[in-house]
N, C-alpha and C positions, 0 to 999 in steps of 0.2 A: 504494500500500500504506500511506504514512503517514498519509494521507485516513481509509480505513478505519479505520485503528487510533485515530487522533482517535474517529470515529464511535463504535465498538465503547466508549473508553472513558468518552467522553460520554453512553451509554445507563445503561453499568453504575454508573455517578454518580450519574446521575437517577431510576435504581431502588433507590437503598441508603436512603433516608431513610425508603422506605414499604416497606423489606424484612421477612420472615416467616421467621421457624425453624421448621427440618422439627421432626415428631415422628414418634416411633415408629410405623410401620406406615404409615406416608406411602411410596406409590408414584409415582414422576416419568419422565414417558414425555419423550425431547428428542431432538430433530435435528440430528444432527451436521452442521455447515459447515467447511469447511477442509483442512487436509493429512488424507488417510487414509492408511491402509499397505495399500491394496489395490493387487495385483500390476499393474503397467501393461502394457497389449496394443495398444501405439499403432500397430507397424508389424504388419498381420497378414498380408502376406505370406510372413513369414518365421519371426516370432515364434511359438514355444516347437514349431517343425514339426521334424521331421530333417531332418538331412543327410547324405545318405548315399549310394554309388554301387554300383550291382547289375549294372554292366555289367562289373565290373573281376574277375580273378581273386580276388584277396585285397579284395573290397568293404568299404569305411572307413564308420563310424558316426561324428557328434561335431557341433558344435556351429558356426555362422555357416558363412560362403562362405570357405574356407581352400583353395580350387583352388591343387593342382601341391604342397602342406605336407599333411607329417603331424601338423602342430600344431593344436588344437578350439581356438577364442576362449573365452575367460574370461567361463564363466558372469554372474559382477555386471555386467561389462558389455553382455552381449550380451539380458540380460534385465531388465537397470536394475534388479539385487535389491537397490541400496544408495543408489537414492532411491523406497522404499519412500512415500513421501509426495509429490505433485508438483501437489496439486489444487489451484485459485483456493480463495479464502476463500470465495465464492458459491455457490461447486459443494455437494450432498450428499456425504458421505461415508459416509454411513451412519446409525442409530437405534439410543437406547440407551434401557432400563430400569432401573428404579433402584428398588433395594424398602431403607425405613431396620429395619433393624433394631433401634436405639436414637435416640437424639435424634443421635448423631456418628459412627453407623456404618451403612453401608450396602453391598450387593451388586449388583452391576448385569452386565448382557449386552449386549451389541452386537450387530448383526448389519447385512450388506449384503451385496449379490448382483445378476449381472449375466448375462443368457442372449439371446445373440443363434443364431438359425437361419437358414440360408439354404438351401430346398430348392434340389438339382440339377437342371441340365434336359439331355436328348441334344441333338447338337448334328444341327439340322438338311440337308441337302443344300439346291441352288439349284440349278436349270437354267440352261445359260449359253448362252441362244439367242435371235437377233435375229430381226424386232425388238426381240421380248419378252421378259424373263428374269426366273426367280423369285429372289429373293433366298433366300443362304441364313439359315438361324437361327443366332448364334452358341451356343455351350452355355455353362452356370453351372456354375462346381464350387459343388458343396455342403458346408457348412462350419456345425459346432457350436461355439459359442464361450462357454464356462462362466468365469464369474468368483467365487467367494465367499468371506467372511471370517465368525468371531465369536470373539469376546473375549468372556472374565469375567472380573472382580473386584471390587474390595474398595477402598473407603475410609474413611476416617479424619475426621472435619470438627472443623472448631474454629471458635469465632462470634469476629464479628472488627466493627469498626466503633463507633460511638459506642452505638448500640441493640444491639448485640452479636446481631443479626437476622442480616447477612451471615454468610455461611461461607467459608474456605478447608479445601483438604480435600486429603490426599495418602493415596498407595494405589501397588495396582501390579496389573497386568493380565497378561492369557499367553490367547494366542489362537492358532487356525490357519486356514489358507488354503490356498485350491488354482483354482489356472488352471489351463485345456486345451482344446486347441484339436486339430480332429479333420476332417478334410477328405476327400471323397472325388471322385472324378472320373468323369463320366457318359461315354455314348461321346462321342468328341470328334473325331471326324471321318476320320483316321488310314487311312490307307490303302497297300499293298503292292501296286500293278498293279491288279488283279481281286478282291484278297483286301480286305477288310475287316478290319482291326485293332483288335478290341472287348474291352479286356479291364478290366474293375473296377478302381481304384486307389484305395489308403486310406492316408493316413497321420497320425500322432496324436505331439500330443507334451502333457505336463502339468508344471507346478511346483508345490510343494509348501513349505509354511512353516508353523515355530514359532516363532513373536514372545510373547517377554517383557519387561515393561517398567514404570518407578516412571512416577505420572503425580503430578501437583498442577493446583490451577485454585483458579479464586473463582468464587463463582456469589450471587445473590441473588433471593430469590422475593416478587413483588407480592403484593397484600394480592386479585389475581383469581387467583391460583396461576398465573404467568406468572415461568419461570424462567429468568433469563441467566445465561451463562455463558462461561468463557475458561478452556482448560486446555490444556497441554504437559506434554508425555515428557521430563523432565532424562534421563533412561538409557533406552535401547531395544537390543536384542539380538534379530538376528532369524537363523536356520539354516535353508537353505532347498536341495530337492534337487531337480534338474529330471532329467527322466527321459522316454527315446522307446524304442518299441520294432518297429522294420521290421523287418516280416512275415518270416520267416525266418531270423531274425536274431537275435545274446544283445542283452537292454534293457543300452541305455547310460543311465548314470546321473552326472550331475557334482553336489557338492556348494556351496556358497555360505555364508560368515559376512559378518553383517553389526554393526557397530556404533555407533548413532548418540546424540547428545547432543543434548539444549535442540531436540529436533525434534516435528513434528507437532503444531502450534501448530492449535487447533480451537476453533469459535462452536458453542456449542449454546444453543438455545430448544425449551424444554419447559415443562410443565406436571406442578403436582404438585396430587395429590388424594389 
């Protein structure tokens, strides 16, 4: 990481001498690299699904594997809402637009998005007869897996540097997001003697956030509209409510505050024209 940051600010050095100030009505399209605040779905076998048991009299809804407790695990940590940022410096995190309104103000949008599908399949039977036997098929559960964010706001810029070309600029942003992840289960083989046990099974769980937050960064543009850039969150505030709802059943709903500082430290390269 110290590597990098050498790197990063060995670039931003050697682009300040031949740096360019925006003007009014200058649009700057850039690439976010670094921490995002997009919701993380590392383990998805588990992650953001119910939990819930329909065999019991009084069947429980809530949150992690808490067998034999009436206690649901703690939302932030069972869905890491308060390290809302965890990405390499390499990684995208997402795209921003940037429209200047004056020479030191400017509105800009974010956005990122993430959709993975996996069709279901039945699961197949096998003959179990020698010499020969057919293998059976295993089956795939089927699973929707939605990820997206977008931010808007607003900064401020001030020229800064010997040619007064570079900028730093502070502002503050307010964005939302939503994961949900939605699974279903084809026949799966299941059998009672004679009887065949075929029955549809679905279950779905989503989270949901409202991140507000002050950003600052320095940035500087080539004399080809080749734009670097380094910005961090000093204040980020994120409320975030995860919520399931099994089929016959009242939606359980838990709640999540989050608050972080001096976070989400992010590379962007853009172009303004």
């Amino acid at each position: 990481m110290k590597r990098i940051s050498k790197v990063l600010t060995s670039l931003l050095l050697a682009v300040a001498p031949c740096a360019m100030a925006q003007e009014a009505g200058n649009i700057e399209v850039s690439l976010i690299l670094g921490n995002g605040t997009m919701f993380q779905q590392n383990n998805q076998n588990i992650y953001l699904l119910p939990e819930y048991d329909n065999t019991s009299d009084t069947p429980g809804t809530g949150l992690g594997y808490a067998y034999g407790s009436s206690q649901s695990e703690d939302p932030g940590l069972y869905l890491n809402l308060s390290q809302v940022g965890v990405n390499n410096i390499m990684n995208m995190a997402g795209i921003q637009g940037r429209y200047f309104l004056a020479p030191n103000i400017d509105v800009n949008l974010s956005f990122a998005m993430n959709i993975n599908v996996t069709p279901s399949k039945d699961y197949v039977e096998g003959v179990a007869s020698k010499p020969v036997a057919v293998p059976a098929q295993r089956y795939i559960q089927g699973r929707l897996q939605s990820n997206l964010q977008a931010n808007v706001g607003g900064d401020y810029h001030f020229r800064v540097g010997r040619n007064n070309n570079m900028n730093a600029y502070a502002g503050a942003t307010v964005g939302y997001q939503m994961a949900r992840i939605q699974t279903s289960n084809p026949y799966v083989g299941d059998q009672d003697g004679s009887e065949v046990l075929y029955k549809v099974q679905s279950q779905a769980g989503q989270v949901m956030g409202i991140q507000g937050a002050l950003v600052g960064g320095i940035a500087a543009q080539t004399n080809c509209g080749l734009v670097i850039g380094i910005e961090v969150s000093p204040v980020a505030y994120q409320y975030s409510i995860y919520q399931v709802g099994p089929t016959g059943f009242q939606t359980y709903k838990a709640n999540h505050h989050a608050m972080k500082f001096l976070s989400n430290p992010c590379l962007k390269l853009g172009f303004r024209f």
